[in-house]
Backbone bond lengths (Angstrom), bond angles and torsions (degrees), N, CA, C in turn:
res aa  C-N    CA-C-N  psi(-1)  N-CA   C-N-CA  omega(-1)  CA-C   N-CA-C  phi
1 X - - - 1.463 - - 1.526 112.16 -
2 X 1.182 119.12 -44.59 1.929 123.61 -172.97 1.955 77.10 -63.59
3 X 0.906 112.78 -92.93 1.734 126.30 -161.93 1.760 100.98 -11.33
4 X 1.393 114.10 -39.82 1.378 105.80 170.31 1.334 135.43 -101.77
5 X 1.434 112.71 -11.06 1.662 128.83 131.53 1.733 109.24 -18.95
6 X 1.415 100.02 -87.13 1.781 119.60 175.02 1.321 98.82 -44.97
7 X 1.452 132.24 -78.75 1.857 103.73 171.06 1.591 134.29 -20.99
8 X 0.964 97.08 -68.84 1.156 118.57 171.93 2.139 107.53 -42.26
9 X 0.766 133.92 -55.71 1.536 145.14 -177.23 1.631 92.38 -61.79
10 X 1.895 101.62 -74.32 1.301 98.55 -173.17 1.427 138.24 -52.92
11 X 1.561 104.24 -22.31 1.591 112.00 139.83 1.127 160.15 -15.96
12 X 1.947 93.08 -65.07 1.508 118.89 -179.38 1.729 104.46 -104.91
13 X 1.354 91.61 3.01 1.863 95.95 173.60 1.790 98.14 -86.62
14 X 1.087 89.71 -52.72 2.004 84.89 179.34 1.163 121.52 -50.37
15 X 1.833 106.04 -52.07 1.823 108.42 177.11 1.515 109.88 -54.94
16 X 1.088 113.77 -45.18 2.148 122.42 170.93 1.418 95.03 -35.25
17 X 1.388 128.39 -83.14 1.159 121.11 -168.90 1.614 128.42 -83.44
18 X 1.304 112.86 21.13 1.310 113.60 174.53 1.655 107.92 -81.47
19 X 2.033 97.96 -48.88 1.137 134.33 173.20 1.384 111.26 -46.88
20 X 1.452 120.16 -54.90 1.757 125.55 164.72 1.442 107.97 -47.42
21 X 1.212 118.80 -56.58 1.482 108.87 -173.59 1.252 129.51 -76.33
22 X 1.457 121.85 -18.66 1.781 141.15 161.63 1.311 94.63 -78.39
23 X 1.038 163.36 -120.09 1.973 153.97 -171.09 1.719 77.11 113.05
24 X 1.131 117.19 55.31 1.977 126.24 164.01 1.061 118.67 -151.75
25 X 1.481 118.79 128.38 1.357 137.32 176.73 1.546 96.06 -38.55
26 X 1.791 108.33 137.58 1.404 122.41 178.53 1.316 107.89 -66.01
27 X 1.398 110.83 -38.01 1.568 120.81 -171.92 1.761 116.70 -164.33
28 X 1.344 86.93 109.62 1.908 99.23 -149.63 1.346 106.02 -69.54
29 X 1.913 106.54 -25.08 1.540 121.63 -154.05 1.568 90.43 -82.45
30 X 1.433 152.47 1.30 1.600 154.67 -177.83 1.506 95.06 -76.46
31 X 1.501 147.82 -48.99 1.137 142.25 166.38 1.379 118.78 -67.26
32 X 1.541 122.70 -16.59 1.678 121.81 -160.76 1.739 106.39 -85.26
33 X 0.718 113.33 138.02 1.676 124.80 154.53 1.418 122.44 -28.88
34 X 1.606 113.34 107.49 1.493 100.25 -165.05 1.858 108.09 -75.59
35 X 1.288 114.05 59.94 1.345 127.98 -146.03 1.744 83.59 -131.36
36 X 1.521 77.61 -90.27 2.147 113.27 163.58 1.318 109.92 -17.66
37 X 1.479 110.53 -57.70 1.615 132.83 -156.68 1.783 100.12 -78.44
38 X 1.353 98.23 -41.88 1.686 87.79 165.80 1.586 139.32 -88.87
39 X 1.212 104.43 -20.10 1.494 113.67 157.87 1.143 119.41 -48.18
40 X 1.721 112.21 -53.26 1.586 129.79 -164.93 1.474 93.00 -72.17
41 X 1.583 120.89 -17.50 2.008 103.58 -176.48 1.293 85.90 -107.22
42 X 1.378 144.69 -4.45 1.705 128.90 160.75 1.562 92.70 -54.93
43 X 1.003 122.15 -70.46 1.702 146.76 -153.81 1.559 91.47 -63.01
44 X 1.593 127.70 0.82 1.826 131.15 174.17 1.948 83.66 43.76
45 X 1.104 98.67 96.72 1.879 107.57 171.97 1.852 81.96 -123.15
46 X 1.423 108.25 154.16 1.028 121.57 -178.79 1.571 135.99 -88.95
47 X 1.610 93.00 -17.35 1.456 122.62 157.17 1.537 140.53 -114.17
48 X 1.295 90.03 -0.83 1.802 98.18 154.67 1.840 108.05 -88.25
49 X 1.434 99.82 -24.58 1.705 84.63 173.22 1.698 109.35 -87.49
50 X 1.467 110.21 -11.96 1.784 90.66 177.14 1.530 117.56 -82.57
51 X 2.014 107.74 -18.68 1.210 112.61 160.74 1.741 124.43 -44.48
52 X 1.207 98.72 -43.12 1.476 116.82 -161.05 1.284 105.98 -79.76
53 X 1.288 121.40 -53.13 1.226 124.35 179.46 2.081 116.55 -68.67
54 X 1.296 104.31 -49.22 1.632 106.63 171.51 1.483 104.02 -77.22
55 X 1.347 115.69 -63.59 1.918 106.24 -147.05 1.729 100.39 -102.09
56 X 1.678 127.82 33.72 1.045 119.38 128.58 1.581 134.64 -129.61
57 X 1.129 106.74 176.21 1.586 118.11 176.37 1.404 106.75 -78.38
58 X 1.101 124.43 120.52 1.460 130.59 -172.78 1.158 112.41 -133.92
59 X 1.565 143.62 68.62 1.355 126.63 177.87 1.629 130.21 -104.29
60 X 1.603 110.79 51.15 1.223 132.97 -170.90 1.354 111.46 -89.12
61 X 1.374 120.25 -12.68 1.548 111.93 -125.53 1.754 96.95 -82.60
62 X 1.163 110.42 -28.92 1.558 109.01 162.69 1.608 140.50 -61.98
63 X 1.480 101.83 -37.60 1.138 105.93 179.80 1.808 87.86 -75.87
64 X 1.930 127.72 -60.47 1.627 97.38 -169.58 1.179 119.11 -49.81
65 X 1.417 132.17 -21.10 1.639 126.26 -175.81 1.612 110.91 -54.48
66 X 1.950 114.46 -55.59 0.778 107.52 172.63 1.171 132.57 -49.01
67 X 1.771 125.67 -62.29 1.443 128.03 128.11 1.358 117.93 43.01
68 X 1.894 108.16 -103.47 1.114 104.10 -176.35 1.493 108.09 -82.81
69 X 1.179 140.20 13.85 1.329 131.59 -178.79 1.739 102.52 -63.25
70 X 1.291 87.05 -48.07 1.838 126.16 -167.88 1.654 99.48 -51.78
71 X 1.711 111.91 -62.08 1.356 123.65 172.39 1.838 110.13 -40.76
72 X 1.596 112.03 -54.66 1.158 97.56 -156.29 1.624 98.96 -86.44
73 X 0.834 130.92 -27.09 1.499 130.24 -176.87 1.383 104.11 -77.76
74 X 1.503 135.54 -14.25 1.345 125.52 152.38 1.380 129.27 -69.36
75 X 1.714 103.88 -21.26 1.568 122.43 176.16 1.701 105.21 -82.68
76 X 0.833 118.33 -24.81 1.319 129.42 -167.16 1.832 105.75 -86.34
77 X 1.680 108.99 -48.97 1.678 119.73 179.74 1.591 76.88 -71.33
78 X 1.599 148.80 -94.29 1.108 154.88 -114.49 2.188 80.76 -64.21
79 X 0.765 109.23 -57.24 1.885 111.45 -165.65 2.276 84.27 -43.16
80 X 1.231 97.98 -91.49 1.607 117.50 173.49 1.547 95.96 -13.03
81 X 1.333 130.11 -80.09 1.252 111.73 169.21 1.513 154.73 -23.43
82 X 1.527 92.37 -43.56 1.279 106.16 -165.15 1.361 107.29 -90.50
83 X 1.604 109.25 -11.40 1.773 122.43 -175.63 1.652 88.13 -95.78
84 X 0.833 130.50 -75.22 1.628 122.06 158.34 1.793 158.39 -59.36
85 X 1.625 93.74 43.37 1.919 107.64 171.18 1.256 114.37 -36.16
86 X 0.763 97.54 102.68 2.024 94.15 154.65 1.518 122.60 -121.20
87 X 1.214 110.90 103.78 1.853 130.90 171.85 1.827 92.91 -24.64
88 X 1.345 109.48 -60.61 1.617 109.19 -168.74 1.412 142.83 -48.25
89 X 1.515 121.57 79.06 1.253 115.13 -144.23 1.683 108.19 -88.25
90 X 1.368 101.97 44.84 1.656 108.54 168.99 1.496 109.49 -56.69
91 X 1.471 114.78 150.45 1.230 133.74 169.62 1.735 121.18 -53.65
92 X 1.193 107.69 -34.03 1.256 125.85 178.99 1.407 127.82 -66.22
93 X 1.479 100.03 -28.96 1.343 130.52 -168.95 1.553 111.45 -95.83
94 X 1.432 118.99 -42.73 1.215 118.54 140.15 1.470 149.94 -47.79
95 X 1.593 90.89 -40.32 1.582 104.98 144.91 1.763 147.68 -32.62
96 X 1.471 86.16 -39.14 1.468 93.00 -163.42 1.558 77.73 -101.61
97 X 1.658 125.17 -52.75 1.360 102.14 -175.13 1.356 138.80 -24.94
98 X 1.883 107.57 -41.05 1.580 104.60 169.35 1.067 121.40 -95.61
99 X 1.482 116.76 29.96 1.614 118.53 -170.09 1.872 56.18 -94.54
100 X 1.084 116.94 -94.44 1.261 140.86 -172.32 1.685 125.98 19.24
101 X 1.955 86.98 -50.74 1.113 102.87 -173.70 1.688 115.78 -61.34
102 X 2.259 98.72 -41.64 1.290 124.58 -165.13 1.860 101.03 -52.55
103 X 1.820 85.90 -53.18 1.397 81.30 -176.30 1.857 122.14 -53.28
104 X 1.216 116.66 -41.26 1.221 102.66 -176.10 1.627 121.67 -88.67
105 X 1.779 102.77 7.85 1.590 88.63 162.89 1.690 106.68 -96.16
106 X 1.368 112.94 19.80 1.529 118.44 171.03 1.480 113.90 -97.32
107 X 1.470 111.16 -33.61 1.636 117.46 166.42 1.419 97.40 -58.97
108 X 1.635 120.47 -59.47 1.482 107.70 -164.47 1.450 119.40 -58.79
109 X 1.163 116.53 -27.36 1.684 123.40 170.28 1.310 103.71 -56.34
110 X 1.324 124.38 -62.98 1.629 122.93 -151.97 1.593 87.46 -70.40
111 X 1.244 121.34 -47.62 1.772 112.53 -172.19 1.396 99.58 -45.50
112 X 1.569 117.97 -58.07 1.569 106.47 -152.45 1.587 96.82 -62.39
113 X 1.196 119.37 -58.03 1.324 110.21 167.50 1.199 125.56 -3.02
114 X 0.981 126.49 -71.54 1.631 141.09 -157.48 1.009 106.65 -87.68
115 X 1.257 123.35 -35.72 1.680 124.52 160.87 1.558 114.14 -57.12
116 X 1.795 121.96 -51.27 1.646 108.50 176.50 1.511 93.55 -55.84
117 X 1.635 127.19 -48.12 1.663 91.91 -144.33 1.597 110.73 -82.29
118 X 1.538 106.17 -11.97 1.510 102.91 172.67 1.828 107.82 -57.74
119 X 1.137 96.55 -52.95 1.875 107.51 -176.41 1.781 109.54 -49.51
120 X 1.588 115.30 -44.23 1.818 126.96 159.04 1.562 110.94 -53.01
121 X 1.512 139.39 -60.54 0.819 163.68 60.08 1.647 84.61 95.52
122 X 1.928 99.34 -98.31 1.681 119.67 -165.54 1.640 104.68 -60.26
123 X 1.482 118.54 -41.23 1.245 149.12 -127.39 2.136 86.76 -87.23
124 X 1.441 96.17 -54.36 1.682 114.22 174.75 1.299 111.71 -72.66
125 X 1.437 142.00 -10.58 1.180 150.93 -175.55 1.396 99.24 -105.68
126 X 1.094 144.92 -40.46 1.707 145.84 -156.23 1.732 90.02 -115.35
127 X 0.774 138.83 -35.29 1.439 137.61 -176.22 1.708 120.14 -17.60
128 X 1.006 163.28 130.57 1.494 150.53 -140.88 1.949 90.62 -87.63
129 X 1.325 103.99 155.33 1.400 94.53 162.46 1.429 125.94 -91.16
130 X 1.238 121.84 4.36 1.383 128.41 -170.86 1.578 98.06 -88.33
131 X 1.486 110.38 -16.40 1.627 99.05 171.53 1.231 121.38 -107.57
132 X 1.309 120.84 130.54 1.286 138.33 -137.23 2.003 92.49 -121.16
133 X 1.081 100.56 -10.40 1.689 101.85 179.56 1.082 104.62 -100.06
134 X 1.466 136.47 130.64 1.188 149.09 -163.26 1.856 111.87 -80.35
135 X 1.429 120.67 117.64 1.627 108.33 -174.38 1.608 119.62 -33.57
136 X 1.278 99.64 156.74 1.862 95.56 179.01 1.718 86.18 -107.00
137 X 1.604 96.89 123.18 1.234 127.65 -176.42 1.589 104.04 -81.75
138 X 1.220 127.36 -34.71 1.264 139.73 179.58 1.898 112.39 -60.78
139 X 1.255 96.32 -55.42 1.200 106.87 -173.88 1.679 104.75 -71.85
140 X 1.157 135.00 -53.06 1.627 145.60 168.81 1.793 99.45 -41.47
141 X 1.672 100.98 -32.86 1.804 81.88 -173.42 1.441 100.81 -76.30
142 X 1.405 113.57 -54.00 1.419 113.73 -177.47 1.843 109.13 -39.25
143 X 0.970 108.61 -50.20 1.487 99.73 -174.20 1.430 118.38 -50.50
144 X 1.415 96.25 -64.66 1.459 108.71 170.43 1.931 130.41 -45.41
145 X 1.124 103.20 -12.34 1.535 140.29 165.06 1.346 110.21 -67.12
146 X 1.037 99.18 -61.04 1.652 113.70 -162.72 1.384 95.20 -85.60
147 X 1.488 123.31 -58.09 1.547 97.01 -176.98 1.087 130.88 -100.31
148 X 1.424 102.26 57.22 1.807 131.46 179.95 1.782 106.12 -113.06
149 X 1.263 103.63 9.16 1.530 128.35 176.79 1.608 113.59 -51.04
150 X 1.371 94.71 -43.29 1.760 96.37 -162.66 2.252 99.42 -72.93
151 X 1.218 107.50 21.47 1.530 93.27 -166.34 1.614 83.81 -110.80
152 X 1.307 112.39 8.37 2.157 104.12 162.63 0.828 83.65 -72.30
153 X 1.727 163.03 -3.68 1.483 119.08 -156.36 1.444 99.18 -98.70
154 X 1.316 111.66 -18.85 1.325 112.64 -168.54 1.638 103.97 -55.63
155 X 1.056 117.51 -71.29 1.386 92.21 -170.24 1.873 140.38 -62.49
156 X 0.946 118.83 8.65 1.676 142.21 163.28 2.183 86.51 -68.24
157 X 1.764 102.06 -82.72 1.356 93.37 179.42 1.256 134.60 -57.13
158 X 1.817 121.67 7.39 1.245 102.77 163.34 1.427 104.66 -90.04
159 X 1.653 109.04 -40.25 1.621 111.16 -173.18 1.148 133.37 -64.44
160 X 1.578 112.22 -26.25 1.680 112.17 148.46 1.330 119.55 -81.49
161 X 1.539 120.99 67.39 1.547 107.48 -171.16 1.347 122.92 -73.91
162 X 1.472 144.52 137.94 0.978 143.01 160.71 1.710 138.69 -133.50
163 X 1.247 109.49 -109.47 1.909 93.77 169.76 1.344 118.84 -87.76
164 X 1.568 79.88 -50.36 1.905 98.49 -177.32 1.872 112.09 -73.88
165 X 1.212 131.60 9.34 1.302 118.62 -163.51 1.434 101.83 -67.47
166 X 1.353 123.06 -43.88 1.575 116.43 -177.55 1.869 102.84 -49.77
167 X 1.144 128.63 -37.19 1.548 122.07 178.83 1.386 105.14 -52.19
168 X 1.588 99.44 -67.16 1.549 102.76 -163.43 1.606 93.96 -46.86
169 X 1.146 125.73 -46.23 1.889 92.74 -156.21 1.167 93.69 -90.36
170 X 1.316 148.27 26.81 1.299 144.56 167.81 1.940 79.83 -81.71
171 X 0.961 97.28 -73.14 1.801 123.77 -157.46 1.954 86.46 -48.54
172 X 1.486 138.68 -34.03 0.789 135.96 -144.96 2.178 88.25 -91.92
173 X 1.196 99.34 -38.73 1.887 104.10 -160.62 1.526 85.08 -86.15
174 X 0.849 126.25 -18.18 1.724 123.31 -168.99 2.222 97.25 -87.30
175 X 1.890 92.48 -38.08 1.706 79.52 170.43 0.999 102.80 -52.57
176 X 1.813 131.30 -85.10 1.247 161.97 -118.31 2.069 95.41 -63.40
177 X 1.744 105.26 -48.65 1.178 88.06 168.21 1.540 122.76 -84.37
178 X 1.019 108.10 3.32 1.887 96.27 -179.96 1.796 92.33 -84.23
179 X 1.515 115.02 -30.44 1.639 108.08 178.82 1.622 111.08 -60.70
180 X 0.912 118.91 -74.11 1.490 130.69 144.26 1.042 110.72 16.56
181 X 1.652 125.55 -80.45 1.260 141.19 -165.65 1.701 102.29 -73.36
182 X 1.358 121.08 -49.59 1.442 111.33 171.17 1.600 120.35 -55.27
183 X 1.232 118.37 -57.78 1.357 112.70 160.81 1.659 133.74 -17.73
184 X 1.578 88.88 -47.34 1.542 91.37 -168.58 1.455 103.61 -86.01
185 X 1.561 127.91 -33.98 1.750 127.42 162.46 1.128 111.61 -53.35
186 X 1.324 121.99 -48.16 1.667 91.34 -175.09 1.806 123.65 -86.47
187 X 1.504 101.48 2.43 1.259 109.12 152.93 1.450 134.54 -63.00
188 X 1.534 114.20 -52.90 0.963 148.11 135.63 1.974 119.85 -5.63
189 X 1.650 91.29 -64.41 1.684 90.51 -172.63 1.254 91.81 -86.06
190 X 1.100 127.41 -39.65 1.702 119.82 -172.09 1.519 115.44 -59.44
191 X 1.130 120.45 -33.42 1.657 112.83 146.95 1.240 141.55 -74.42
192 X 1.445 97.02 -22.56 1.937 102.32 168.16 1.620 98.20 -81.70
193 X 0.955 149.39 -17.72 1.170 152.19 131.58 1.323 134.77 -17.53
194 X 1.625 114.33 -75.32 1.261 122.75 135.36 1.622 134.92 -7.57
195 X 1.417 89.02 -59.36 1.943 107.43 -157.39 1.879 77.69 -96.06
196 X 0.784 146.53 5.18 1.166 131.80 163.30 1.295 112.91 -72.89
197 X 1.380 111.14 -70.66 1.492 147.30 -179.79 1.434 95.86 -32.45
198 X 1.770 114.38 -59.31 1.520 101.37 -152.25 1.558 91.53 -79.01
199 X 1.499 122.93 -6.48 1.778 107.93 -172.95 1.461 93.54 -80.05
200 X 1.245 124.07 -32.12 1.436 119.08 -152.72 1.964 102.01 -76.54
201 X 1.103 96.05 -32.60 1.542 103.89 167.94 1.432 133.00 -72.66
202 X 1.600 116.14 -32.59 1.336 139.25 149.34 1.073 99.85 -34.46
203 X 1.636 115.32 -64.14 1.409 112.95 -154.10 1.691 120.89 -94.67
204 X 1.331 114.09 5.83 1.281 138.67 158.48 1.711 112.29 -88.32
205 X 1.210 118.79 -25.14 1.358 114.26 170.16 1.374 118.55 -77.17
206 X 1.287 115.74 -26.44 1.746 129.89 -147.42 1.000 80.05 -103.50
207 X 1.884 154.20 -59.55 1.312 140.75 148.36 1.266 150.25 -2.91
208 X 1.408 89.61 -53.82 1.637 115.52 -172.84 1.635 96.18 -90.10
C-alpha cells in the first residue's frame, strides 16, 4: 500500500511540474462558449476537439450515427433517382423505390463499417511499441462518430440543388474526412503523451 501512495505523489509531483513549466491553461475551451467551441471544431482546431472528446458529456453518438447514415443513403437514393425518372406513378414503382432506399442505407452501414475497422485495423498495426496498453477502441469509435458530423450537410446540398452541388459534396466528404483525421491525431498524441509520461517516470524510478 505505501509503494502506491509514493506512486501516486510521484505522479502528481511530475504533473506539478510539467504544469510549472507550460504556465497554460490545461483546457482553455472550459470557459468558451459552447457556440465558440463549435465553430473552433468546424475550423478542425486541435483543442476544441480534445475538449469535446475528454472534458464533455456527449451521449449522442448513436442517434448522430444513425443521422448521418440517413443523410448519406438519402444522397445516395436522391443520386439513383435522379439517373432513373420515371413519369409512371404506379404503386409498384414506388414500392421498390423504398425498398431501394432500405437497401442503400444498408450499403451505407456496411461501408462505414469497414471504414472504422480498416481505421482499428491500421491504427493496431502502427501503434508505438513502447505501448504495451492496447488502444481504447470505444473511445476512437465515439470520436470517429462525432466527427462524422459534417455529413448533415448533405442534405441542405441536395435540397437546394443547383450548379455547383456536385462540388459541395465533393467539398462536403473531403470535410468529414479531414474531421475524421483530426479526431484520430489528437487521440493519437494524447496517448503518445501518456506512454511518454509513464516511461519517463519508469525511468526516473529505476534511477533513483
Amino acid at each position: 500500500m505505501p509503494a502506491v501512495v509514493e506512486n501516486v505523489i510521484a505522479a502528481l509531483s511530475h504533473l506539478s511540474r510539467l504544469l510549472k513549466s507550460c504556465q497554460k491553461p490545461v483546457d482553455k475551451y472550459i470557459e468558451y462558449d459552447p457556440v465558440i467551441i463549435l465553430i473552433n471544431a468546424i475550423l478542425c482546431k486541435a483543442q476544441a476537439y480534445r475538449h469535446i472528446l475528454f472534458n464533455t458529456k456527449i451521449n449522442m453518438h448513436g442517434k448522430l450515427c444513425i443521422f448521418c447514415l440517413l443523410c448519406d443513403a438519402y444522397l445516395r437514393w436522391w443520386q439513383l433517382q435522379d439517373s432513373n425518372q420515371s413519369p409512371d406513378p404506379d404503386d409498384f414503382i414506388r414500392y421498390a423505390k423504398e425498398w431501394d432506399f432500405y437497401r442503400l442505407f444498408t450499403v451505407a452501414s456496411l461501408e462505414q463499417a469497414a471504414f472504422f475497422v480498416g481505421i482499428f485495423t491500421f491504427l493496431w498495426v502502427e501503434r508505438p511499441i513502447t505501448e504495451k496498453k492496447k488502444p481504447n477502441f470505444v473511445l476512437l469509435l465515439k470520436a470517429l462518430l462525432l466527427s462524422s458530423y459534417g455529413k448533415l450537410l448533405l442534405i441542405p446540398a441536395v435540397i437546394w440543388e443547383h450548379d455547383y452541388t456536385p462540388l459541395c459534396l465533393r467539398l462536403i466528404k473531403l470535410f468529414v474526412l479531414t474531421s475524421n483525421f483530426q479526431a484520430i491525431r489528437v487521440l493519437s498524441l494524447t496517448v503518445r503523451g501518456r506512454t511518454s509520461c509513464i516511461i519517463k517516470e519508469k525511468t526516473a524510478d529505476t534511477t533513483s
